[in-house]
Structure formats: C-alpha cells, structure tokens
N, C-alpha and C positions, 0 to 999 in steps of 0.2 A: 573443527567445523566452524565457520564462519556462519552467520545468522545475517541475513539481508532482507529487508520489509521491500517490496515491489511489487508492481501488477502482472498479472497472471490472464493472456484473454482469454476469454470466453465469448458466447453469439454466433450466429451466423455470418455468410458470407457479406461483408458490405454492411454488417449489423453490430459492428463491436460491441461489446459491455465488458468490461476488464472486475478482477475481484482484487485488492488488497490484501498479501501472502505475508507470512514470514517464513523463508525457506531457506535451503542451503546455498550458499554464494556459489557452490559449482551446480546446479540442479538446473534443466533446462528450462525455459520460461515457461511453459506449460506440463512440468512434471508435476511429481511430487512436492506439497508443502507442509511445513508444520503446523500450520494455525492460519485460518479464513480470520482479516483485522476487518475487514468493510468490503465495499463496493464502489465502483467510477461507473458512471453510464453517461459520454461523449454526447450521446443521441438525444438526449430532454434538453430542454429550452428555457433555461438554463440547463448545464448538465448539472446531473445532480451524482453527488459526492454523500457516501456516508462511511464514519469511519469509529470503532468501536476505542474513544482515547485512552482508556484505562487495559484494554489489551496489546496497543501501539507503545505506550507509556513503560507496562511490564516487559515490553521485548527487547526499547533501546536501554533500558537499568540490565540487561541482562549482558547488554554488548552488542545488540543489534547495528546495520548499519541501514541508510534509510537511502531510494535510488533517487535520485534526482526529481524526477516525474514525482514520485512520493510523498515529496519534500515543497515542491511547487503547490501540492494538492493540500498537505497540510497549512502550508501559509495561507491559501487563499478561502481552506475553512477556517482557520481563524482558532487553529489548535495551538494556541501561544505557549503551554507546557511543553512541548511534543520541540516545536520548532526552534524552541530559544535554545534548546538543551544540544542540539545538535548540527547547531548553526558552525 
C-alpha cells in the first residue's frame, strides 16, 4: 500500500474548502483516508492554509508521498522541514 498526503474536497457547490489527507495512492479523491494533516480554504482573503507539521512530518518518515498541490501548499506556509526533505 503506497501512502500519498493530498487534498480531499469538501463544501458546497461553488463553495470549495479542501481537507489535507493521508491516504491510499489507489483510493478515490474523496474516499476513504487514514489521517485528517490540516485544512486549505481557496475562499479567505488570503486563503488560509492550516497544516498539523508534526503529523505531515510522521507520514513522509513513514514513506509517504506528498501531491504536487501539497507540496506547492507546504512551501508557501513555510514548513521548511516538510519541504526540504522531499524536494
């Protein structure tokens, strides 16, 4: 079983708000996951971004892999452990 960190949406129609997963790399984007890492909401002004580092941290040491979008989201919070390791 491969282990992939990505977002999961959630919201209404026209209303995104995405949660930050770690789940099975064949699992559908809105299945099943093993672990809620944070939250993305597009819609704030700034969007605002929250992300739990030390549960992110435990899942890529476990072999986790992180999605692109993921990855974009950790560099521009500024999770420099997270990002350097999986650059």
């Amino acid at each position: 079983m491969s282990v992939r960190i990505r977002l999961t949406r959630k919201g209404a129609k026209k209303r995104p708000f995405y949660r930050i997963v770690a789940t099975d790399s064949e699992a559908p984007r809105d299945g099943r996951f093993l672990e809620v890492l944070g939250y993305y909401d597009p819609l704030k002004d700034p969007p605002h971004v929250h992300i739990d580092e030390d549960k992110v941290h435990k899942w890529i040491q476990r072999g986790a892999q992180l999605s692109e979008t993921v990855r974009s989201l950790l560099r521009k919070k500024g999770v420099s452990r997270v990002a350097s390791q999986t650059s």
